[in-house]
Steps between C-alpha positions, in 0.01 A plus 500: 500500500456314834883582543487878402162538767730303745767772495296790462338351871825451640625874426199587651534333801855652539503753797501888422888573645440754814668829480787498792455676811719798525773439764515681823705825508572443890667193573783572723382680849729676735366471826707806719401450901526860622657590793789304703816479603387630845244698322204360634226762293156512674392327813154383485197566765601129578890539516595352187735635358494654108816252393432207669153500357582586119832257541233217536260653256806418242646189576126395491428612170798357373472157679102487349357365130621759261446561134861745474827523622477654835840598734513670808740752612595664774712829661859411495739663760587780293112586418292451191845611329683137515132362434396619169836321298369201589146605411644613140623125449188384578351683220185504592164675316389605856591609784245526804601671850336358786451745788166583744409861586448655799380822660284599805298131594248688254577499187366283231519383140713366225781682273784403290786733435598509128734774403327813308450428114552138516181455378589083431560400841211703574289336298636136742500739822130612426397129440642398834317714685149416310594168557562544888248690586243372307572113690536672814268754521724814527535833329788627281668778581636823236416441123341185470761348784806653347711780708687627229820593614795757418801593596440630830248207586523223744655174310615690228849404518389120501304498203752693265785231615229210432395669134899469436457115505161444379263640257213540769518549879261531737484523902197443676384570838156297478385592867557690860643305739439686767132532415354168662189503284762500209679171622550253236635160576844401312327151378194750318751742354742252432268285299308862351873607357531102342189569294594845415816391363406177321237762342749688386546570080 
């Protein structure tokens, strides 16, 4: 009897197995520094330049404590054109577009350009802009931060040659930087788009 009680205690004891967590969807993340290749995009109220400051946003990022895959790529000489086969071997679940608006010293908020209908990069554009904003105190811009775009639209032809090579695509212009009250450091954004990413599922 003592024996049977014994076992009976010892099943009991046993610990209830834990249902697994479900494994992240995004692990590999393009990171695509816009501009280059003489292109220098926006110049800030400050004189930096669009490129320089997004080409240290990514190595950054890359360089810091991360939870996925992340690989940085940039213009080649012939465009975004000799860029993108090397972004197909990459394979990756994501690809993010780092660029900064600009328009007249003025202008203020954040958006993130996701191609019309592409409702699931959306759904990662619209998070990055709660996200942002909400940590630095900014507003989002179009539909919930999202400036859906079309055929005729600014970025247009970038996001249809990054949707060729991964399942989701994004690009993001988080801030003016030629609005000085919109001036984000490199080190705060830089360690803002770490957590985004490592939140990333």
């Amino acid at each position: 009897m003592f024996n049977w009680l014994k076992n009976l205690f010892k099943k009991k004891e046993q610990p209830t197995p834990q249902t697994p967590k479900p494994t992240s969807n995004i692990k590999r993340i393009a990171l695509l520094v816009g501009h280059g290749n003489g292109d220098s995009g926006a110049v800030g109220f400050n004189r930096v330049e669009e490129h320089a400051y997004n080409s240290f946003i990514a190595e950054f990022v890359a360089q810091s404590d991360l939870n996925k895959q992340v690989k940085v790529f940039y213009k080649s000489k012939s465009g975004w054109i000799g860029t993108y086969p090397k972004v197909r071997l990459f394979k990756p679940d994501l690809t993010i577009e780092l660029h900064l608006n600009a328009a007249n010293g003025k202008a203020v908020g954040c958006e993130v350009l996701c191609l019309e209908g592409d409702n699931n990069s959306a759904v990662i554009g619209k998070q990055f802009a709660l996200d942002f904003t909400t940590q630095f105190g900014r507003r989002m811009r179009g539909d919930k931060g999202i400036k859906w775009i079309d055929s005729s639209g600014r970025g247009y032809g970038n996001l249809v040659a990054a949707k060729a090579v991964s399942p989701k695509s994004i690009l993001v212009e988080p801030f003016f930087i030629d609005t000085p009250s919109e001036w984000i450091t490199q080190y705060e954004y830089g360690n803002f788009l770490v957590k985004f990413i490592n939140g990333l599922s």
